[in-house]
DOTORTI-935859 format. One line per 3 residues: number of its first residue (from 0); their letters; for each residue x, y, z of C-alpha. Coordinates in Angstrom, 1 decimal, padded with zeros to 4 digits. Example, Ala and Ser with C-alpha at 12.3 -4.5 7.8 and 13.67 -1.06 7.14 Angstrom:
# residues 2
0	AS	012.3/-004.5/007.8  013.7/-001.1/007.1
***
This chain:
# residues 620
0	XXX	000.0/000.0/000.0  001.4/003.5/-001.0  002.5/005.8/002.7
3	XXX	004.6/008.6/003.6  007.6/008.2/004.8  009.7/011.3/006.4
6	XXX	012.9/012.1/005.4  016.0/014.3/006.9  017.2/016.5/004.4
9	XXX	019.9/017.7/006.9  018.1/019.2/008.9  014.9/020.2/006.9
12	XXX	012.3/016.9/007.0  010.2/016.2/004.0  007.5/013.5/003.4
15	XXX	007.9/011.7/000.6  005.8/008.9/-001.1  006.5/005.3/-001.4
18	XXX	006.1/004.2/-003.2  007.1/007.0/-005.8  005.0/007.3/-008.5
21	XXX	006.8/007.7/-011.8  007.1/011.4/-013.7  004.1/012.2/-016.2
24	XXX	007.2/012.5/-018.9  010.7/011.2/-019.2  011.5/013.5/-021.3
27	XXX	011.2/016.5/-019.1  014.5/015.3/-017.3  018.1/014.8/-017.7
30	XXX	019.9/011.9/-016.4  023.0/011.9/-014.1  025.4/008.7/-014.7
33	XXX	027.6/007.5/-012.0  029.5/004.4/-010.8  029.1/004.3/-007.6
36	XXX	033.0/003.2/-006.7  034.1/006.0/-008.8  031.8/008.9/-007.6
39	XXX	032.2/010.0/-003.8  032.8/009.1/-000.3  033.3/011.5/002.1
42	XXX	034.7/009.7/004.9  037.9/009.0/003.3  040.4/009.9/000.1
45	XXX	040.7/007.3/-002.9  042.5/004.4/-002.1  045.2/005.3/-005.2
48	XXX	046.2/008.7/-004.4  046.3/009.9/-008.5  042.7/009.7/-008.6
51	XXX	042.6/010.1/-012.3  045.1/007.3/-012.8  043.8/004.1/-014.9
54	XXX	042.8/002.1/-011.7  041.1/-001.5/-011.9  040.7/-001.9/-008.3
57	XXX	038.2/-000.5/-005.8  038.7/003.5/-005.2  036.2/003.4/-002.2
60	XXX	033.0/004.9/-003.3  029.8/004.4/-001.5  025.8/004.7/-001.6
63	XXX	026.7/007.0/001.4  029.0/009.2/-001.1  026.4/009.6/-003.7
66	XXX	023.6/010.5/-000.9  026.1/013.0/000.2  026.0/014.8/-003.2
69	XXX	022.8/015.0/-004.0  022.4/018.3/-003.7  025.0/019.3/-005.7
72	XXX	023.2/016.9/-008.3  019.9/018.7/-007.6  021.8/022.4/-007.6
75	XXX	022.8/020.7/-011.3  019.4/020.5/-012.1  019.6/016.4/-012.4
78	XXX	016.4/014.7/-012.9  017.2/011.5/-012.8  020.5/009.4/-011.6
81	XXX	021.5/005.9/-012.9  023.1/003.8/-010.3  026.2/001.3/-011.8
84	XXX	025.0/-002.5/-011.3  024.3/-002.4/-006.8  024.2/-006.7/-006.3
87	XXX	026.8/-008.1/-004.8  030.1/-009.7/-006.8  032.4/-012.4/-006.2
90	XXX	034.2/-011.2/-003.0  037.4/-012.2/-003.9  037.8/-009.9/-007.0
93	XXX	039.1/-006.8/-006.3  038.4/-006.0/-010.0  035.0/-005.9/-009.4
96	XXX	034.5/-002.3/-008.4  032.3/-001.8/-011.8  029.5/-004.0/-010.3
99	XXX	028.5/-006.0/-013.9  029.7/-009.7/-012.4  026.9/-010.1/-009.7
102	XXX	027.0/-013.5/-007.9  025.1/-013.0/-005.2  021.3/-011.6/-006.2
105	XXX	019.6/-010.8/-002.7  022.2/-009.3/-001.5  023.8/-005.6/-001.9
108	XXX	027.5/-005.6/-002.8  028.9/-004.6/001.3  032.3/-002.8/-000.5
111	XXX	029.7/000.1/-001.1  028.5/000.2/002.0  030.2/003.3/004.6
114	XXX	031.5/000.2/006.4  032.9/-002.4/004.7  033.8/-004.9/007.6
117	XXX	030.4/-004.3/009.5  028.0/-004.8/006.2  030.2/-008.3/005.4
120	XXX	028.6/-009.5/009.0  025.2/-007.6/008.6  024.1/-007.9/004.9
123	XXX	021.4/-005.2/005.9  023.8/-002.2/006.7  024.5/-002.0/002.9
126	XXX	020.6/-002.5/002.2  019.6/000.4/004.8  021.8/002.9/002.9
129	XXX	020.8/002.3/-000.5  017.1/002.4/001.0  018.1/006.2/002.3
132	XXX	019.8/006.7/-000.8  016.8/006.2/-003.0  014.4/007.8/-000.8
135	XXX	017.0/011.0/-000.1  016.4/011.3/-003.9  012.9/011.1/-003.9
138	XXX	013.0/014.0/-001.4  015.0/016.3/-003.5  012.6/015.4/-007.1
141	XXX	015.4/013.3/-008.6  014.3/009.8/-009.8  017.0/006.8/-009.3
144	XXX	017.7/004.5/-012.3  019.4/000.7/-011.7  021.8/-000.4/-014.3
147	XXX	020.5/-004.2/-014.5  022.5/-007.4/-015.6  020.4/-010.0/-017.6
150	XXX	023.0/-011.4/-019.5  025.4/-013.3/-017.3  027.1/-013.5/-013.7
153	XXX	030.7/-012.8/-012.7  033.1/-015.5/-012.9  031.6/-018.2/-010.5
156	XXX	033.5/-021.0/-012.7  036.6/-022.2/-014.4  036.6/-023.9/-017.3
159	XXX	038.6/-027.2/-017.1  042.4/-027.1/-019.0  041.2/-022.8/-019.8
162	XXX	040.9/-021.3/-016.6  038.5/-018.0/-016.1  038.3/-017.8/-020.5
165	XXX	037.3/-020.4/-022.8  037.7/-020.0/-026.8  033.5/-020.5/-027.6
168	XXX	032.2/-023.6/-028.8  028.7/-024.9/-029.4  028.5/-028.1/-026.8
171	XXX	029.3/-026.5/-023.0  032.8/-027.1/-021.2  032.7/-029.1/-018.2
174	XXX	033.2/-026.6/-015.3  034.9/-026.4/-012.0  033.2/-024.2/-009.5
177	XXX	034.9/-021.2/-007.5  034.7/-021.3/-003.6  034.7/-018.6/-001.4
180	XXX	038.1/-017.8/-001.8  038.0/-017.8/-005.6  039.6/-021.2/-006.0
183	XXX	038.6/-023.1/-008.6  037.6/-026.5/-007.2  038.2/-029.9/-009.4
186	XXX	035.8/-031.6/-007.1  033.2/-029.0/-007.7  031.9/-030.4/-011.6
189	XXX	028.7/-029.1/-010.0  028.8/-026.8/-007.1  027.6/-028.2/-003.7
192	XXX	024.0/-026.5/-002.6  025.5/-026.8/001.2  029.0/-024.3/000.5
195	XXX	029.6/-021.1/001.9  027.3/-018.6/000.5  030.4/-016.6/-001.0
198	XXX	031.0/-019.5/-003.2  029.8/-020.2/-006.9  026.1/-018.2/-007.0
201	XXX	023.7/-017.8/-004.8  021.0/-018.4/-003.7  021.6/-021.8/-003.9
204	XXX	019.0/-022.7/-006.1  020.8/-021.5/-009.2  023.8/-023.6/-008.4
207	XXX	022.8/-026.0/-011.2  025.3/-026.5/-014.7  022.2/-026.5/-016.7
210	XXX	021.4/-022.6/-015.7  025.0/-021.6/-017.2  025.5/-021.5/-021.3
213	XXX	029.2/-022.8/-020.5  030.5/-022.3/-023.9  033.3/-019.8/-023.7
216	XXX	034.1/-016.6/-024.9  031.6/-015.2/-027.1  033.9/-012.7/-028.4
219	XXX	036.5/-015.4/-029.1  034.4/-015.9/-032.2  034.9/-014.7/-036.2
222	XXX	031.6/-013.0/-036.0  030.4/-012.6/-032.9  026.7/-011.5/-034.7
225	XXX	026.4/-014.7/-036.0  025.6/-017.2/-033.5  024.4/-017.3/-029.8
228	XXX	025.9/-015.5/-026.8  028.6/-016.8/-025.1  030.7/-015.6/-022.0
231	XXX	031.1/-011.8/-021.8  035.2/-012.8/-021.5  035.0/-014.0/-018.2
234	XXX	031.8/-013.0/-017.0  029.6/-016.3/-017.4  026.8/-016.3/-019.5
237	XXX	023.3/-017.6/-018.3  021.4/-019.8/-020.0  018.5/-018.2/-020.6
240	XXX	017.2/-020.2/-022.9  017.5/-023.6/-020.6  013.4/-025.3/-020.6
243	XXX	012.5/-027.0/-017.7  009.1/-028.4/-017.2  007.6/-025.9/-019.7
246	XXX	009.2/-022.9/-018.0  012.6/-021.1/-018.2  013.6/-021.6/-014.6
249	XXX	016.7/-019.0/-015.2  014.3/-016.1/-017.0  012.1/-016.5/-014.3
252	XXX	014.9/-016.4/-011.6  016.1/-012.8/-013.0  012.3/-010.9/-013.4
255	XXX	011.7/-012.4/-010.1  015.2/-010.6/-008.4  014.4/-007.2/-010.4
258	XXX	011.0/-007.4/-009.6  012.1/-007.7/-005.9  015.0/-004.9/-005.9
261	XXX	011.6/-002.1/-007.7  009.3/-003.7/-004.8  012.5/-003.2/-001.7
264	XXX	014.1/-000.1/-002.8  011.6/001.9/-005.0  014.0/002.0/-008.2
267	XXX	011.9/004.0/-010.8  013.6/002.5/-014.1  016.0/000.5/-015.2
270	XXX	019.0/000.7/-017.8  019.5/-002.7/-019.1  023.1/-003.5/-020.3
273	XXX	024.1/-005.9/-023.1  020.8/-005.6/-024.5  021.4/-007.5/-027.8
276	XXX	023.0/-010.4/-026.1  019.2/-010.9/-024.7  016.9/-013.6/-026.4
279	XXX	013.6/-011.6/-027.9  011.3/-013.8/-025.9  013.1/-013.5/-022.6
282	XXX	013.3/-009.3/-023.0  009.8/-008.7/-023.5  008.7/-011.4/-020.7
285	XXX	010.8/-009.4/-018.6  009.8/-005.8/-020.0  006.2/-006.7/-019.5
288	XXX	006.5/-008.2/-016.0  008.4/-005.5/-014.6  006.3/-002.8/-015.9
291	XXX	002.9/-005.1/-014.8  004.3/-004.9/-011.4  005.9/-001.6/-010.8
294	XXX	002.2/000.2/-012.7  000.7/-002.3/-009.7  002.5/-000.2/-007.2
297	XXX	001.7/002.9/-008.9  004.5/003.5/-011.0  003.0/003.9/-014.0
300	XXX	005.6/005.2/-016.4  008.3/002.8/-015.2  011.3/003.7/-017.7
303	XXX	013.4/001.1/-019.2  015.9/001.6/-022.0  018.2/-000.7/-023.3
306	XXX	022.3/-000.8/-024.3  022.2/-001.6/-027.7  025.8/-000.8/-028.7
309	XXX	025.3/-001.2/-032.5  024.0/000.3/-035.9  021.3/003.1/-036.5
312	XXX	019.6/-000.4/-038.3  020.6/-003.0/-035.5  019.0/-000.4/-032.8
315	XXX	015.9/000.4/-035.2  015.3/-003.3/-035.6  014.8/-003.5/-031.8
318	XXX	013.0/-000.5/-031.6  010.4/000.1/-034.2  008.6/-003.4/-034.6
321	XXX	007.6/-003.7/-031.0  006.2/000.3/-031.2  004.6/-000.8/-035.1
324	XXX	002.9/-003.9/-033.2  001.9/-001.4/-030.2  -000.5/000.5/-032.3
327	XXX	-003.1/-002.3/-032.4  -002.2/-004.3/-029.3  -002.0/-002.8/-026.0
330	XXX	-000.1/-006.2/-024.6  002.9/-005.8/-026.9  003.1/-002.0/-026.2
333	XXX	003.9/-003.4/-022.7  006.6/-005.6/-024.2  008.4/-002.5/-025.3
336	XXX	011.7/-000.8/-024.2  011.0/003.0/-024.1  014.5/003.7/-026.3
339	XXX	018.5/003.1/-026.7  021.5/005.1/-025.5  022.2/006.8/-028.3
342	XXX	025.7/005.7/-029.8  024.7/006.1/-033.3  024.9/010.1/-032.2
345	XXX	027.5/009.5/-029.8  029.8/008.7/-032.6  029.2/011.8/-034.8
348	XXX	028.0/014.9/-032.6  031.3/014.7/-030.1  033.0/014.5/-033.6
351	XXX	031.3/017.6/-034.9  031.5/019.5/-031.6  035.3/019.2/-031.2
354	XXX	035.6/020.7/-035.4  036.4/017.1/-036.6  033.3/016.0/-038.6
357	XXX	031.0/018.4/-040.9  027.8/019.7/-039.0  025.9/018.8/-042.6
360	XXX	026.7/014.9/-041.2  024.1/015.3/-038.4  021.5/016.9/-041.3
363	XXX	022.4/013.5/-043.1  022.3/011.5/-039.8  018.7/012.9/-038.6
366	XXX	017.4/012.3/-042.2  018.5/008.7/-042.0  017.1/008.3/-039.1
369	XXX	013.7/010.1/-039.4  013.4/007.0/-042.1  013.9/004.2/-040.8
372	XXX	011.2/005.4/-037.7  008.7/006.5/-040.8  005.1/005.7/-039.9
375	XXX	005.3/005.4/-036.4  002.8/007.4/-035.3  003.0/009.8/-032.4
378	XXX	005.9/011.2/-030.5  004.1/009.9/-026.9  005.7/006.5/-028.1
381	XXX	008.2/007.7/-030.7  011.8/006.0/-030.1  013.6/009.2/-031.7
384	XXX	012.7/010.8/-028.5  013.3/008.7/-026.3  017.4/008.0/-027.1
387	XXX	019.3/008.5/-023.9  021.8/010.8/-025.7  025.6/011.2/-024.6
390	XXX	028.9/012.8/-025.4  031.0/010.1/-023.4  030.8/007.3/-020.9
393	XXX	031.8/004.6/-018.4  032.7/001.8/-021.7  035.0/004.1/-023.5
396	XXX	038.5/004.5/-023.3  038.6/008.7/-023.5  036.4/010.7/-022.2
399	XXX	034.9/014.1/-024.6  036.9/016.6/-023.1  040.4/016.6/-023.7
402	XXX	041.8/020.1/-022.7  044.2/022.2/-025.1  047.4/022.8/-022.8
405	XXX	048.1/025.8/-025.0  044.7/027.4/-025.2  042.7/026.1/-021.9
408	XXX	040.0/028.5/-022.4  039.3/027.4/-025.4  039.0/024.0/-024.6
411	XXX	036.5/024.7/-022.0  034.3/026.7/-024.0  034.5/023.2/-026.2
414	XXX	033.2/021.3/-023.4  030.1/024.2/-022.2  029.5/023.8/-025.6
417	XXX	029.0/020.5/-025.9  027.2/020.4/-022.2  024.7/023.0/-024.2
420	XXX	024.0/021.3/-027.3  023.5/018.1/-025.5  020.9/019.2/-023.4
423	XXX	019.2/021.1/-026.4  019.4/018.1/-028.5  016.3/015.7/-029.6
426	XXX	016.1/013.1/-026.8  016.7/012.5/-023.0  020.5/014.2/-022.3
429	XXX	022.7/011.5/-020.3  025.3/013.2/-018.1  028.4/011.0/-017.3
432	XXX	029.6/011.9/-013.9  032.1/014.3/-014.1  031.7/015.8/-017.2
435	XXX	030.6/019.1/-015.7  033.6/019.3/-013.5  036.0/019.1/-016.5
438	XXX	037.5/015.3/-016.1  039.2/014.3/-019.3  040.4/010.8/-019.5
441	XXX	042.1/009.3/-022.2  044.5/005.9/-022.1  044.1/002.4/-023.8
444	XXX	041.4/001.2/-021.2  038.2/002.1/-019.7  040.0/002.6/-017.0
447	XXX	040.9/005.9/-017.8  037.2/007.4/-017.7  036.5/005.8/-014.4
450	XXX	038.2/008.5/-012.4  038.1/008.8/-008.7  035.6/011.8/-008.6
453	XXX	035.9/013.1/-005.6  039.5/013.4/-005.1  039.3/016.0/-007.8
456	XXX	040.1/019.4/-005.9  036.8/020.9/-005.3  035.7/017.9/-006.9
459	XXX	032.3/019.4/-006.4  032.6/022.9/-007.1  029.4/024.7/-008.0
462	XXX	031.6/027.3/-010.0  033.1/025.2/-012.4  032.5/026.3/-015.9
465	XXX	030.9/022.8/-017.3  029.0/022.6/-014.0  027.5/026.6/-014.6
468	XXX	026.7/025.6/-017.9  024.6/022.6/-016.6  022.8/024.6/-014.0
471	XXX	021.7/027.4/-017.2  021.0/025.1/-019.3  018.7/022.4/-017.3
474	XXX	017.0/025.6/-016.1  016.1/026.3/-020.2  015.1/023.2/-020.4
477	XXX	012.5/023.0/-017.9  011.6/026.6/-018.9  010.7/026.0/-022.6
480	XXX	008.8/022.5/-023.4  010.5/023.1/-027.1  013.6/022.2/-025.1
483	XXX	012.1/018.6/-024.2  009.5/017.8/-026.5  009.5/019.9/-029.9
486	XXX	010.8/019.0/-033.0  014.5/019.3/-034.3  014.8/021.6/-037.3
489	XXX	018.3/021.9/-038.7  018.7/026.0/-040.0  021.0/026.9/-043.2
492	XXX	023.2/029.1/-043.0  025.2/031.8/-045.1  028.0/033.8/-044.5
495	XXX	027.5/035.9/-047.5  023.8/036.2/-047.4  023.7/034.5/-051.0
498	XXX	024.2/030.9/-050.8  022.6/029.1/-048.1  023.4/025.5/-046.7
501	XXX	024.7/023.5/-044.2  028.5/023.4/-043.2  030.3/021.0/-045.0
504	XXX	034.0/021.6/-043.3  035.0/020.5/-040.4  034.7/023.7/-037.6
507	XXX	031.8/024.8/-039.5  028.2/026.7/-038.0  025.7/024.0/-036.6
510	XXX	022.2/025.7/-036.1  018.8/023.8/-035.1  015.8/024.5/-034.0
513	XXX	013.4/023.2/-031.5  009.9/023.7/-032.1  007.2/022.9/-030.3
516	XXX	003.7/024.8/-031.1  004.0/028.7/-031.5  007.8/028.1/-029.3
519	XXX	010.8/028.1/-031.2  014.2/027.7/-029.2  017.4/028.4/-031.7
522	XXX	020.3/026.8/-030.9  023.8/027.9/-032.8  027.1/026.8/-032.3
525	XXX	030.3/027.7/-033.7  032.6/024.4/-034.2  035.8/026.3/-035.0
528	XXX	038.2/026.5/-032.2  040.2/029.3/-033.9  037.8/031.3/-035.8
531	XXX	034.6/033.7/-035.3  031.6/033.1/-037.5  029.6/036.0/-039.0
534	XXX	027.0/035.4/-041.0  022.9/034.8/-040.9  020.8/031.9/-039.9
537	XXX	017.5/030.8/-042.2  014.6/030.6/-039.8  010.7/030.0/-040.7
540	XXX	009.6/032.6/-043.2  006.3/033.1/-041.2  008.7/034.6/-039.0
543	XXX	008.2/037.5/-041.3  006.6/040.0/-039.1  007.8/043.6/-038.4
546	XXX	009.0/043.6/-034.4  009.8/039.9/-034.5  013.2/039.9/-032.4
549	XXX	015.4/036.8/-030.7  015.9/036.9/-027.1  019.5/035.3/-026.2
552	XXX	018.9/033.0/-023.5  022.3/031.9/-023.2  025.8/032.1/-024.5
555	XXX	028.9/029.7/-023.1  030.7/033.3/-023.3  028.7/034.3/-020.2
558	XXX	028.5/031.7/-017.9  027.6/034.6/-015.2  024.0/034.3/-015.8
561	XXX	021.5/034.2/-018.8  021.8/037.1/-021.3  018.5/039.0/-022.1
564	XXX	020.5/040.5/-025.6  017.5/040.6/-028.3  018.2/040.2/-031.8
567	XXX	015.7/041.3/-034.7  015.1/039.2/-037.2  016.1/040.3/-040.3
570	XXX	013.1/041.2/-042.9  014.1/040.5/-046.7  012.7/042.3/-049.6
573	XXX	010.8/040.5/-051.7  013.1/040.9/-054.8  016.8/041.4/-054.3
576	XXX	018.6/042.5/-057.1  022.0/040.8/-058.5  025.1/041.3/-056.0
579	XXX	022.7/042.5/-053.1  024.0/042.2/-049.6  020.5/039.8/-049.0
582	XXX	019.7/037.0/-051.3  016.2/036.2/-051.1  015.3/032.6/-052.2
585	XXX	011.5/032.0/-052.0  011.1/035.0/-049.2  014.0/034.0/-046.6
588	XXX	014.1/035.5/-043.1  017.2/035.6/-041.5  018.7/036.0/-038.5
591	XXX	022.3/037.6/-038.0  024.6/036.1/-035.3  028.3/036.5/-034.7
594	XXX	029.8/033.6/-032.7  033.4/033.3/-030.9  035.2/030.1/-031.6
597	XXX	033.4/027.5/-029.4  030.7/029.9/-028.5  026.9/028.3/-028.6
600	XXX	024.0/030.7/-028.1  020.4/029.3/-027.6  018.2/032.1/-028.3
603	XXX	014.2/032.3/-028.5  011.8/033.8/-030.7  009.8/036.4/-029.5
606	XXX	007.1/037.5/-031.7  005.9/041.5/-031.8  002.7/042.8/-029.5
609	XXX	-000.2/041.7/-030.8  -001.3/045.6/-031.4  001.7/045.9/-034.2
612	XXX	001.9/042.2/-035.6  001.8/041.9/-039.0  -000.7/040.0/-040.5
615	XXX	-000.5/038.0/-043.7  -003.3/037.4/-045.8  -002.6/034.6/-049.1
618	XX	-003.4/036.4/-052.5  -004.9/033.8/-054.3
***
């Protein structure tokens, strides 16, 4: 039954429902990404003093450290944060600090815990804290996302004459089962349902061969498209496609654990990683179980969105046939994932942004898109808006930002401008932790974006440029509804008022539009780290009207506050004669900026009093 609970906000008690009932939208918020390990803890430094070192160990974070920020996360103007994988993994790996092996699946991983010695003896100390954490959340507005594991488990087993990695094969390997202490037992073929409880999986039910795919490394293979999933290296791979008595005693197993961690600690979505790897059957059963449940308890707009790290086609594939089904059959609609992080975009707007790729690419790249989503009707279920969109994150091996040592400013205003055009962009804007705060990774591994956050000085600094630009921006965004829901429009340019188009060098002008009703929010960016752009942007032509202006919301220039700077629209005469300073192609209204190098503006369109607007009346 739904209640109140109260909680201390340091000092200032709020009551808070819980169950919390999910937002109206998703896409009225922006989504904070943390590992927890990674992120904060305030009662003690990183374990490796160079916290931005490549370090594949535990640093120390906690569910205590990212309770302790949330306010700096709600000053941000986050609407959502997605936790890293929270289920306990194989004890003896120190490697594990990531989360994505679980091996135990009713139990909270105790190395996140404030006390790491205490929660290993009371499983329920780690358990209270991510209970506050999520409800401390709640309090401040911000929603809490899990990062769940379907696929496999961490590496409970050895396989015999391989060790932790096999080469993939189709029949399974015989196994020998890890202890407690991470041995791999020859007289464990099948692990014992009587072991200690840190040894192979638990609970003890699963501790069956049958429930494991036991065929090696899936990425050991040619093409690893072209037959089942295997091992994710040495993570084992469940067997999710093991029939039992008519049922699928290991799909059932995981809907039943995820269903329990929504019911216990009031998770309001889920990210689900290695989403391709998933059989179809098994991904909507658990889709449309979850959502039954959590719309039971009154969350009614539970969000899931899946990792599909693949193709604009491979994504689409997963995407639009469930939606085209939806229209006619309410039960498949439930079978649904909401949308995809976005690495189609990932791998071209950072590109464009940093004056590397040709802003007409992302013309090209919305087209293509806007095609292969034609006919699906409505942007209430439309997948194009509902792409968790991101300039970098925890899987990559450099992070977006990568400061000029000659030119610092400049690089900054690279990465406000990035921050700004991410949040303006078509979709829901995912936030990697520590983005605003300037961290800028870069090695051979993943390790080097999984930075030790807080032992950053001022690590949490409310003046930092990237974290400004976050604040102003989120702010726009919850201001202007074009911002969240309209339509993108990308706007030609001209620097000589004769030929209009879209950049097509590297550095170039990037201008869109977001348009929703009578609201239109411009957004232009200069790419160019060197260079100022002057020139004039193409907006609607039934922008026409004597006393239409552009307010400028915001510039990267002036992270001080908003700018209030109007801007008239420029009116075009109906004929322009050769050589004039205004070409005029089919009655073109312009707009004329002049950007610094890295500068974005997002300005809006205000249109005259009502007393002096223009009307037009068609001749026929």
């Amino acid at each position: 039954m739904p209640q109140r609970i109260r909680v201390d906000l340091g000092g200032r008690v709020e009551e808070v429902a819980r169950p919390f009932p999910s937002p109206p939208d998703w896409r009225d918020l922006w989504i904070y990404a943390l590992l927890i390990d990674r992120f904060n803890n305030p009662r003690q430094p990183p374990r490796c003093p160079d916290w931005d070192r490549e370090c594949d160990v535990f640093q120390g974070g906690t569910l205590e450290g990212v309770r302790a920020a949330l306010d700096y996360l709600a000053d941000l103007g986050v609407g959502a944060i997605l936790l890293s994988p929270v289920l306990k993994n194989c004890q003896h790996d120190a490697t594990a600090y990531h989360g994505y092996g679980p091996r135990d699946f009713l139990t909270i991983e105790p190395r996140f815990s404030s006390a790491l010695a205490e929660a290993r003896r009371d499983p329920s100390l780690a358990e209270r804290e991510l209970v506050d954490l999520v409800a401390a959340a709640h309090a401040r507005g911000i929603y809490v996302l899990l990062d769940v594991v379907l696929h496999h488990a961490g590496d409970v087993f050895a396989y015999a004459g391989f060790g932790p990695v096999a080469p993939w094969r189709e029949p399974p390997y015989p196994v020998h089962w890890r202890d407690e202490s991470g041995r791999a037992r020859r007289d464990w073929p099948e692990p014992p349902l009587d072991a200690h409880r840190d040894a192979a999986v638990w609970p003890a039910g699963l501790r069956r061969n049958v429930f494991f795919a036991r065929r090696g490394n899936h990425f050991s293979l040619p093409d690893i498209a072209s037959r089942p999933a295997g091992d994710f290296v040495q993570q084992k791979a469940w067997a999710t496609d093991y029939r039992e008595d008519g049922r699928f005693p290991v799909r059932d197993f995981l809907i039943d654990v995820y269903t329990y961690l929504v019911a216990k600690y009031d998770f309001d979505g889920f990210r689900i990683d290695t989403f391709k790897y998933l059989e179809d059957e098994f991904v909507r059963g658990f889709v449309r179980s979850i959502r039954e449940f959590a719309a039971s308890i009154g969350k009614t707009n539970f969000f899931m969105v899946g990792e599909i790290w693949d193709t604009e086609e491979t994504i689409a594939a997963y995407l639009d046939p469930p939606l085209q089904r939806a229209k006619t059959n309410d039960m498949l609609r439930s079978e649904a994932i909401d949308g995809a992080f976005d690495y189609p975009l990932f791998y071209l707007l950072p590109e464009v942004l940093l004056g590397r790729e040709a802003p007409v690419e992302l013309v090209r790249f919305h087209e293509k898109r806007d095609k292969l989503y034609d006919g699906v009707s409505g942007s209430d279920r439309d997948p194009r808006w509902f792409f968790a969109t991101f300039l970098d994150n925890h899987d990559q091996t450099h992070r977006y930002w990568r400061p000029d040592s000659v030119d610092q400013d400049s690089s900054i205003d690279q990465l406000t401008m990035a921050v700004a055009c991410l949040f303006c962009w078509r979709g829901i804007p995912c936030l990697y932790y520590g983005t605003e705060q300037g961290l800028h990774g870069a090695g051979d591994r993943v390790e080097a974006v999984r930075e030790a956050l807080w032992g950053k000085p001022e690590s949490f600094a409310a003046s930092h440029a990237g974290a400004r630009a976050c604040c102003q921006v989120s702010r726009l965004r919850r201001e202007h509804a074009a911002l969240r829901r309209g339509h993108q429009v990308f706007r030609p340019i001209s620097t000589d008022r004769i030929a209009f188009g879209f950049s097509c060098q590297p550095g170039g002008m990037l201008a869109f539009s977001r348009v929703l009703d009578d609201e239109d929010v411009l957004v232009a960016a200069n790419c160019s780290d060197s260079t100022t752009w002057t020139g004039v942007v193409a907006v609607d032509g039934g922008l026409d009207q004597a006393g239409t202006r552009y307010d400028r919301l915001f510039t990267n220039r002036d992270l001080t506050g908003s700018s209030s700077t109007s801007i008239a629209a420029m009116r075009p005469r109906s004929e322009a004669a050769p050589g004039s300073a205004i070409a005029v192609v089919g009655g073109r209204t312009v707009l004329p900026l002049t950007l610094e190098r890295s500068e974005v503006q997002i300005l809006l369109r205000r249109a005259p009093p009502a007393a002096t607007r223009a009307v037009s009346v068609p001749v026929a």
